[in-house]
TORKOL-4160 file (C-alpha; in steps of 0.2 Angstrom, whole numbers, padded with zeros to 4 digits, m for minus):
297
<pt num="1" X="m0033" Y="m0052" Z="0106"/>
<pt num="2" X="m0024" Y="m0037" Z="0115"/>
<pt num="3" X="m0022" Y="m0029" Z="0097"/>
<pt num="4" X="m0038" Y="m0029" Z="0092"/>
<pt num="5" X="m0046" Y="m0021" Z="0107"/>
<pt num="6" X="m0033" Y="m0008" Z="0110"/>
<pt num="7" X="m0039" Y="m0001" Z="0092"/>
<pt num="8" X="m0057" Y="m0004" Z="0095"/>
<pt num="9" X="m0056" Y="0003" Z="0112"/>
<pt num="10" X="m0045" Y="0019" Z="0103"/>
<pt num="11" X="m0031" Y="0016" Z="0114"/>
<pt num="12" X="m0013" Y="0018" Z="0108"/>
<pt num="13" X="m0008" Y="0004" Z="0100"/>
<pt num="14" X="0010" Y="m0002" Z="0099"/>
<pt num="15" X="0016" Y="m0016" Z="0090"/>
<pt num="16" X="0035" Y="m0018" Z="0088"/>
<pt num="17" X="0043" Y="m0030" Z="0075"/>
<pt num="18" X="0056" Y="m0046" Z="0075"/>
<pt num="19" X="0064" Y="m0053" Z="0061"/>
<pt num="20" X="0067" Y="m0072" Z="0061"/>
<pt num="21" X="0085" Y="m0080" Z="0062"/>
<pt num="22" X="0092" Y="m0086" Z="0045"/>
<pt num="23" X="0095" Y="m0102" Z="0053"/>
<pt num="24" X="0085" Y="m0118" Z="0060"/>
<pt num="25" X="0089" Y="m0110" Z="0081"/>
<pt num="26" X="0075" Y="m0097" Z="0084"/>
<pt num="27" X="0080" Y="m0094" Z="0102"/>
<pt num="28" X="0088" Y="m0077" Z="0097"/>
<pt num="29" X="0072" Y="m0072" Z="0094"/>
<pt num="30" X="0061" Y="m0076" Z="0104"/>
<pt num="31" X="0074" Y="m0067" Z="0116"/>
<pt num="32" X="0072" Y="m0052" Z="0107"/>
<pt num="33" X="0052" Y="m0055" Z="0109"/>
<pt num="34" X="0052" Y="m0057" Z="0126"/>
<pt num="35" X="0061" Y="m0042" Z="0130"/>
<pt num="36" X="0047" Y="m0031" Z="0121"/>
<pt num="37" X="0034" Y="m0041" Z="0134"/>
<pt num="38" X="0024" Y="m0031" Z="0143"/>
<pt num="39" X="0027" Y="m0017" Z="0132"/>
<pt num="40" X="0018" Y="m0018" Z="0115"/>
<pt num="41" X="0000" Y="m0027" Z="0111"/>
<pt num="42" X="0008" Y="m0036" Z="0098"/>
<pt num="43" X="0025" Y="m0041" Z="0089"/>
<pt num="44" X="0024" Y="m0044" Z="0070"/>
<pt num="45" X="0036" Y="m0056" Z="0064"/>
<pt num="46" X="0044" Y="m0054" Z="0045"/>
<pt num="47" X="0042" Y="m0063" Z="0029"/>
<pt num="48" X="0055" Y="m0062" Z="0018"/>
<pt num="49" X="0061" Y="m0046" Z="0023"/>
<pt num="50" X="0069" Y="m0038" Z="0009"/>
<pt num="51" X="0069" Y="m0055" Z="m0003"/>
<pt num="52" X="0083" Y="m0063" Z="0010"/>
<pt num="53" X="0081" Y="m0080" Z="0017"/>
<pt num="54" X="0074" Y="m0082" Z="0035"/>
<pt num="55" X="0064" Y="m0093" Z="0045"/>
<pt num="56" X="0046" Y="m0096" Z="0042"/>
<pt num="57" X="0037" Y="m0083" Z="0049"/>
<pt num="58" X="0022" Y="m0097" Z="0052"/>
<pt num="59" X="0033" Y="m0105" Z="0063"/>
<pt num="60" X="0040" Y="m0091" Z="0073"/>
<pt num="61" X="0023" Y="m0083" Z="0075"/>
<pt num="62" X="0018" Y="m0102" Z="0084"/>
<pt num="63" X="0031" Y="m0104" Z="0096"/>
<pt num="64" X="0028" Y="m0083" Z="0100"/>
<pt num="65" X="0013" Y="m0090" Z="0105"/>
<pt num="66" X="0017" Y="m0105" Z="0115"/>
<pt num="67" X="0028" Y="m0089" Z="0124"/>
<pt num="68" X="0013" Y="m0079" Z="0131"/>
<pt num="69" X="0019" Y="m0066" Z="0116"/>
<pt num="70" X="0006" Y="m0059" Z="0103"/>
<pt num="71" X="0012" Y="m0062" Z="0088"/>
<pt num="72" X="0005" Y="m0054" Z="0072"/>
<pt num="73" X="0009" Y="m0062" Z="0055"/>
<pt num="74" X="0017" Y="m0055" Z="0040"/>
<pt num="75" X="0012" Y="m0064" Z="0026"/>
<pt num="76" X="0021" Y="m0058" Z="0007"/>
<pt num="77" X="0014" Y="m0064" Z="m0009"/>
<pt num="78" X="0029" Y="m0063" Z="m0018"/>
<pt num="79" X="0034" Y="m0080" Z="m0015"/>
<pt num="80" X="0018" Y="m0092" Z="m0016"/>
<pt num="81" X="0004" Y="m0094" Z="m0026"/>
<pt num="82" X="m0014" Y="m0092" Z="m0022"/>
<pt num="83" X="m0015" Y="m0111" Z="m0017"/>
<pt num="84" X="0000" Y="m0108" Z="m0007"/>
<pt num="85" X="m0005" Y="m0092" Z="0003"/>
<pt num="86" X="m0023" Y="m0099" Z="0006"/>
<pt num="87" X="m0016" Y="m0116" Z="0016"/>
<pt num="88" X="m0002" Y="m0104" Z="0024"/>
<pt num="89" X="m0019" Y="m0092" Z="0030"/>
<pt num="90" X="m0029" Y="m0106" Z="0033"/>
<pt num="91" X="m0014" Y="m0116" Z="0043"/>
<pt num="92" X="m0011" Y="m0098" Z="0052"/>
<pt num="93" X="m0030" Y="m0101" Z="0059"/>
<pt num="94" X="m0028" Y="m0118" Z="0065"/>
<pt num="95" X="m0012" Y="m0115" Z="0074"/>
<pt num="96" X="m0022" Y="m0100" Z="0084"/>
<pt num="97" X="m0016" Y="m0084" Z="0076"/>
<pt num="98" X="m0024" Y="m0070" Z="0074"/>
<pt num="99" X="m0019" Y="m0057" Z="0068"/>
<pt num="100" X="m0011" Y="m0055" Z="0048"/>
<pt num="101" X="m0002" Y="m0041" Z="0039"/>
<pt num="102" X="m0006" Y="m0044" Z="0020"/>
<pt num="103" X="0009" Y="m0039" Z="0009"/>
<pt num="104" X="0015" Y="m0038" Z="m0007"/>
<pt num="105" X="0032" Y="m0042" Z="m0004"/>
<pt num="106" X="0050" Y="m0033" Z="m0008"/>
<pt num="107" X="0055" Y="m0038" Z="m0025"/>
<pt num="108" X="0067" Y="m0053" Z="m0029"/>
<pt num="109" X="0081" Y="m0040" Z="m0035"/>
<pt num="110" X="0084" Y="m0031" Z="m0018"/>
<pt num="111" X="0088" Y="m0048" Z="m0010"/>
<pt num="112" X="0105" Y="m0058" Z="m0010"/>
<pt num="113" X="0096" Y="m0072" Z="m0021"/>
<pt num="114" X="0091" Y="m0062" Z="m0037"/>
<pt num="115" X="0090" Y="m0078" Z="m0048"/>
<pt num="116" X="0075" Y="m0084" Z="m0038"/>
<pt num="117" X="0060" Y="m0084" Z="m0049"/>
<pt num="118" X="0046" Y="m0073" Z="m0041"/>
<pt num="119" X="0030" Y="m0079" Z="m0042"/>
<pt num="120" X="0017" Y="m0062" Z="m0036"/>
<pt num="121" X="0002" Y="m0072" Z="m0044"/>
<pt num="122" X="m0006" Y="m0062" Z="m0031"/>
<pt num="123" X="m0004" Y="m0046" Z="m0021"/>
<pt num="124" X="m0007" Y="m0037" Z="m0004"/>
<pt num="125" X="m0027" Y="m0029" Z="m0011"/>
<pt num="126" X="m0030" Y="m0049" Z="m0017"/>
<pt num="127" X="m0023" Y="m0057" Z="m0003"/>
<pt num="128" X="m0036" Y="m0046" Z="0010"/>
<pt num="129" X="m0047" Y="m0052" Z="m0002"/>
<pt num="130" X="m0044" Y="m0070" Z="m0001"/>
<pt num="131" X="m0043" Y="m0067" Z="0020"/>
<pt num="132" X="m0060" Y="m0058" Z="0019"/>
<pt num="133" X="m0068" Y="m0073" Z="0010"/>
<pt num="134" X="m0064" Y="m0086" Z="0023"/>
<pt num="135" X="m0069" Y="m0074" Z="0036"/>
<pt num="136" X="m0086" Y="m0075" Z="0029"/>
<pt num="137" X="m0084" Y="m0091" Z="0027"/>
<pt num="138" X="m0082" Y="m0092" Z="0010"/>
<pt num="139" X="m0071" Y="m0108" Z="m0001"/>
<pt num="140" X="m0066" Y="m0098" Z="m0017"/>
<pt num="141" X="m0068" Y="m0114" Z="m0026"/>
<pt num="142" X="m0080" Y="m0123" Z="m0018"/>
<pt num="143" X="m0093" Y="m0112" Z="m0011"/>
<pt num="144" X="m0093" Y="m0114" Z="0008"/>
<pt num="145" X="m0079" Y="m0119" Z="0021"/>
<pt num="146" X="m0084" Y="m0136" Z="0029"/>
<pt num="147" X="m0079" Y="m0129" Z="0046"/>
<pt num="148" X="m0085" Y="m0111" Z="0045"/>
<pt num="149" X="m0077" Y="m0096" Z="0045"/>
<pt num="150" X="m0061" Y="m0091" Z="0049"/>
<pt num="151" X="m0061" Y="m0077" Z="0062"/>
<pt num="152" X="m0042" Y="m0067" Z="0055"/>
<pt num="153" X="m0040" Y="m0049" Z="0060"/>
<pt num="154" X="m0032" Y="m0042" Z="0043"/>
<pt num="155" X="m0021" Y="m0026" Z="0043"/>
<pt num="156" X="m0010" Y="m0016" Z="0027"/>
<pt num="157" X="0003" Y="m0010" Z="0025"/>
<pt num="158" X="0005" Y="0011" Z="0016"/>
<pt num="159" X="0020" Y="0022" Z="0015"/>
<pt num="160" X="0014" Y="0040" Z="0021"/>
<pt num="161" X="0028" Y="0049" Z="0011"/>
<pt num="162" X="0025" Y="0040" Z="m0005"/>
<pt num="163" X="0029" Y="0050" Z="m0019"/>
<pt num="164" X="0012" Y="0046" Z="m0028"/>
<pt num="165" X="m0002" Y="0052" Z="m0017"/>
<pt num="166" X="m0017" Y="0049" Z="m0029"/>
<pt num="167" X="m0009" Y="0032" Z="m0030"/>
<pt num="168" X="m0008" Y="0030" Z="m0011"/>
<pt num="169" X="m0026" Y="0037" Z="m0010"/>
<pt num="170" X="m0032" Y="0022" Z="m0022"/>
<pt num="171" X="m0023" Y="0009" Z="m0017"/>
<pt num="172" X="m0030" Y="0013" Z="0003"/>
<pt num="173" X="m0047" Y="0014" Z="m0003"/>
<pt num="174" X="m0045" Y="m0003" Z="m0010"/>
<pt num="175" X="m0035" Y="m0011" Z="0004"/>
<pt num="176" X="m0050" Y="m0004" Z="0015"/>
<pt num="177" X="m0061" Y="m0012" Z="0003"/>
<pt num="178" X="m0053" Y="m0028" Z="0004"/>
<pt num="179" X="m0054" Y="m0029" Z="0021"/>
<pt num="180" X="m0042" Y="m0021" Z="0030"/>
<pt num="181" X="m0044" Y="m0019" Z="0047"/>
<pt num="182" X="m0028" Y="m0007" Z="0052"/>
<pt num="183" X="m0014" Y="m0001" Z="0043"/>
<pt num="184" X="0003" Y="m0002" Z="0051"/>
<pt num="185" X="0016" Y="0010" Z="0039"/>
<pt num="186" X="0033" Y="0010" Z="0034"/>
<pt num="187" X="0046" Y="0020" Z="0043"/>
<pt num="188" X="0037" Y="0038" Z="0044"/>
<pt num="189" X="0053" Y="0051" Z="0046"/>
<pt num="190" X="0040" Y="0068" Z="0041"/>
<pt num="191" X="0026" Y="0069" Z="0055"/>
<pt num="192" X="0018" Y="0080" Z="0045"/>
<pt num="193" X="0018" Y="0067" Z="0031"/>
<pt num="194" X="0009" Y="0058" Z="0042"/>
<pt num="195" X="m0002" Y="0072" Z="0047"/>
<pt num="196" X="m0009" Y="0070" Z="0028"/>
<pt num="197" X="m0012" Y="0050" Z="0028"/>
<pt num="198" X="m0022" Y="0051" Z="0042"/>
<pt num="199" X="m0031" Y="0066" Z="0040"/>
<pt num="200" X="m0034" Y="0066" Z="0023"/>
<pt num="201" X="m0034" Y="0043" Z="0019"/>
<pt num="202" X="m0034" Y="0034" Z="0034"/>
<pt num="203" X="m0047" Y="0042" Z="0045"/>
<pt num="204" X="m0058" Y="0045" Z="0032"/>
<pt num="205" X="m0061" Y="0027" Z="0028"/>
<pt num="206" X="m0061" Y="0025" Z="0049"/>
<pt num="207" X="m0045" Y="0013" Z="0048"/>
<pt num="208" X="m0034" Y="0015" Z="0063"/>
<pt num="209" X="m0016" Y="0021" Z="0059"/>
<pt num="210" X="0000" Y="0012" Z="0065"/>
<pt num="211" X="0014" Y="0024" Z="0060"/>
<pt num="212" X="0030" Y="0016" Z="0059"/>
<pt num="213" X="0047" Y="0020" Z="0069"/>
<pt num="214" X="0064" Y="0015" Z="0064"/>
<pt num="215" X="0079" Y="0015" Z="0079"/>
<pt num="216" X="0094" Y="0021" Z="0069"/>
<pt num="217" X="0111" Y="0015" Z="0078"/>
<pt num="218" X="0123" Y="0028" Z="0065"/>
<pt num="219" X="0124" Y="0039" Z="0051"/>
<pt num="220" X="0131" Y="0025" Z="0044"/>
<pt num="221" X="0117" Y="0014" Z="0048"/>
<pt num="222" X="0104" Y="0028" Z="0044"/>
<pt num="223" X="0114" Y="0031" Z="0024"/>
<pt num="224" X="0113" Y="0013" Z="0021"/>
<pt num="225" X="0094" Y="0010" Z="0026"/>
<pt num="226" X="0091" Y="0024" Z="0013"/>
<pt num="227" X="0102" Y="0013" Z="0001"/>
<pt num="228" X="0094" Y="m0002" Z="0002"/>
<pt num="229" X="0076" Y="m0002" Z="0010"/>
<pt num="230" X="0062" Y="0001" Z="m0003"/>
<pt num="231" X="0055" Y="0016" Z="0001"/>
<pt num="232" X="0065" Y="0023" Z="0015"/>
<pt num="233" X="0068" Y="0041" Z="0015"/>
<pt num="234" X="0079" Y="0045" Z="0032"/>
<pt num="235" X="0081" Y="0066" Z="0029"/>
<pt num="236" X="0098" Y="0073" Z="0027"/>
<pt num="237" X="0096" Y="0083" Z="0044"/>
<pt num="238" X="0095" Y="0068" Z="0054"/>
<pt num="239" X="0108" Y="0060" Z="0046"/>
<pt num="240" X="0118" Y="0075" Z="0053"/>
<pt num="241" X="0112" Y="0075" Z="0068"/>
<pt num="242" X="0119" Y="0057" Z="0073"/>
<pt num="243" X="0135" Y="0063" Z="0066"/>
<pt num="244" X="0137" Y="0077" Z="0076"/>
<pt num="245" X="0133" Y="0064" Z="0093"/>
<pt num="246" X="0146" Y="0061" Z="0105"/>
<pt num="247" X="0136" Y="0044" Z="0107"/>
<pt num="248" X="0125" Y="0039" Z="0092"/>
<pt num="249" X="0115" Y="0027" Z="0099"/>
<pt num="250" X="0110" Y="0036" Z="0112"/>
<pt num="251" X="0107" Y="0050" Z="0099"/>
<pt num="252" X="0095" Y="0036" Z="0090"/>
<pt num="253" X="0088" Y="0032" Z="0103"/>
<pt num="254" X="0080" Y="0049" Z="0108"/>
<pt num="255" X="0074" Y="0053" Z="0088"/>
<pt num="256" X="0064" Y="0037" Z="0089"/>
<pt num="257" X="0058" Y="0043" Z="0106"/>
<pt num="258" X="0054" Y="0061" Z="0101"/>
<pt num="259" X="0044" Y="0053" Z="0084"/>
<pt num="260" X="0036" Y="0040" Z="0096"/>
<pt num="261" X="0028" Y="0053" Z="0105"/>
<pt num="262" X="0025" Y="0065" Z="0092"/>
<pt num="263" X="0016" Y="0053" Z="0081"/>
<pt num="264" X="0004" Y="0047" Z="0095"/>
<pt num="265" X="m0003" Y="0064" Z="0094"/>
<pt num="266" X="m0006" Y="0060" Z="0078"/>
<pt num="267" X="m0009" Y="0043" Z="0073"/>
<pt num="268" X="m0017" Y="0026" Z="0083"/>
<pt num="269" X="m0001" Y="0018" Z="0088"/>
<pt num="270" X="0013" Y="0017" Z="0084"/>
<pt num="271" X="0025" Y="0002" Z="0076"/>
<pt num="272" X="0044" Y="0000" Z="0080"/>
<pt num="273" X="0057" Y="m0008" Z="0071"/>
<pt num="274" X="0073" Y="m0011" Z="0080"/>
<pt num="275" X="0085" Y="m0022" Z="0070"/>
<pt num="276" X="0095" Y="m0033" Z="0082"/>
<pt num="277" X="0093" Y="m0022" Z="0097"/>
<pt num="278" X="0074" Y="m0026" Z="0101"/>
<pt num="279" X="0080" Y="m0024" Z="0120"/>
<pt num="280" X="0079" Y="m0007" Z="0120"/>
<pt num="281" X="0062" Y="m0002" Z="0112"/>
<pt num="282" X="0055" Y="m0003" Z="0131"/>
<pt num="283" X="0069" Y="0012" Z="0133"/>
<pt num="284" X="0061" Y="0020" Z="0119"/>
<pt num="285" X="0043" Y="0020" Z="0123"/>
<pt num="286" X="0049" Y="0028" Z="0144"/>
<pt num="287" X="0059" Y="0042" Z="0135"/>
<pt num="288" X="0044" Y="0045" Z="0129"/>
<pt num="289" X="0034" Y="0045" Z="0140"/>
<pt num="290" X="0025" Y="0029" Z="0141"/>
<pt num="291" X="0023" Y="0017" Z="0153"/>
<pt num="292" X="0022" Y="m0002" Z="0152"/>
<pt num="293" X="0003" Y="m0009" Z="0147"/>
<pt num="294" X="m0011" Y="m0015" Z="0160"/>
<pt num="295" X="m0013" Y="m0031" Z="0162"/>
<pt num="296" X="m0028" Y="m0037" Z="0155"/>
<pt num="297" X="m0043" Y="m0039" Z="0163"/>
């Protein structure tokens, strides 16, 4: 899988991210994934996203596939059970993926359905677990998997600018512990932020770093990620700075090419997030300075 070597090899890694349609069509989509071909080792494909209704993730990740596209799958616990998450990870093996973000989930209240009953029986640090059991082979009822083990290439997610860092510190060395294989992080807007988790967490523990940029389209845009993205922490300054632009997304499109290249100086790869304008990630990554991958060998 083009992920997996690009970090084993210690290539930058890209990886740029699709959401599926809220709807039965998934053609927009795998437009949107086509246009990053060429382009990034790997497109992860949402679950859930902010507790709103979408597609299946399973089955966008599948017919990625089926495209020639690398997909990797976000997988949320909030939803399902532990019998639940095991078929979905075992039924993610037979259908040929690969590669697996384990996540907690965003909770039930920041979505538009906030009487759905949450279930979290497990989380992201369990979930690895659960992915590092079948990888060994391992039936967590019944001792042994008839057919062998699974062979999934497990990843994390962290926020680098979490206000807790003895928390973030914990919870990384048990993500690691669990099985994690990479760490792919939420929208970074403080390289030197960043700086910190990799020096201090991530490379210590030797897991490969994803840092995450988001293409902000307006200040408008950029105030109401802060609103209602968990976590999100777009700076005041930059905020400004579309404001002041004669053309804002042009404006976004050169902060998320001047972080792109900054954070390769710091971080493994990097993973973008382009909300409904996925066509212009490959604009991103030439104004800054990249060119489109190698075939493979």
């Amino acid at each position: 899988m083009l992920l997996q070597r690009a970090l084993a090899n210690g290539e930058a890694a890209l990886t740029a991210e699709v959401m599926p349609p809220r709807g039965g069509d998934p053609s927009r989509a795998l437009e949107a994934a086509g246009a990053l071909r060429g382009w990034v080792h790997a497109v992860n494909v949402t679950d859930g996203s902010r507790a709103v209704m979408r597609m299946s993730s399973l089955a966008l990740c599948r017919l990625l596939l089926d495209a020639g596209i690398e997909p990797v799958l976000q997988l949320a616990c909030r939803d399902r059970n532990r019998i639940a998450l095991q078929a979905e990870v075992l039924g993610a093996h037979a259908l040929g993926l690969r590669n697996l973000l384990c996540l907690t989930g965003d909770p039930v209240r920041a979505g538009d359905q906030p009487g759905a009953r949450p279930v979290n029986e497990l989380e992201a640090v369990r979930l690895l677990q659960l992915v590092q059991q079948f990888n060994a082979g391992q039936d967590p009822v019944e001792g042994s998997l008839p057919d062998g083990p699974t062979a999934l290439f497990a990843g994390a997610a962290a926020d680098p600018q979490s206000p807790s860092w003895s928390g973030l510190k914990s919870r990384l060395a048990r993500k690691k512990e669990a099985g994690a294989r990479f760490v792919q992080t939420q929208m970074v807007s403080d390289a030197e932020a960043l700086k910190r988790f990799v020096g201090e967490l991530a490379g210590p523990l030797d897991l490969p770093v994803l840092a995450g940029v988001f293409l902000l389209k307006s200040a408008r845009n950029a105030a109401f990620i802060n609103r209602v993205v968990p976590g999100a922490n777009i700076p005041q300054a930059v905020i400004d700075r579309l404001a002041a632009a004669a053309d804002p997304a042009a404006e976004g499109e050169a902060i998320a090419a001047e972080q792109v290249a900054s954070y390769l100086e710091i971080a493994q790869g990097v993973h973008l997030m382009a909300i409904k304008a996925e066509e212009r990630i490959p604009a991103i990554l030439q104004r800054a300075g990249l060119a489109p991958l190698k075939p493979a060998a």
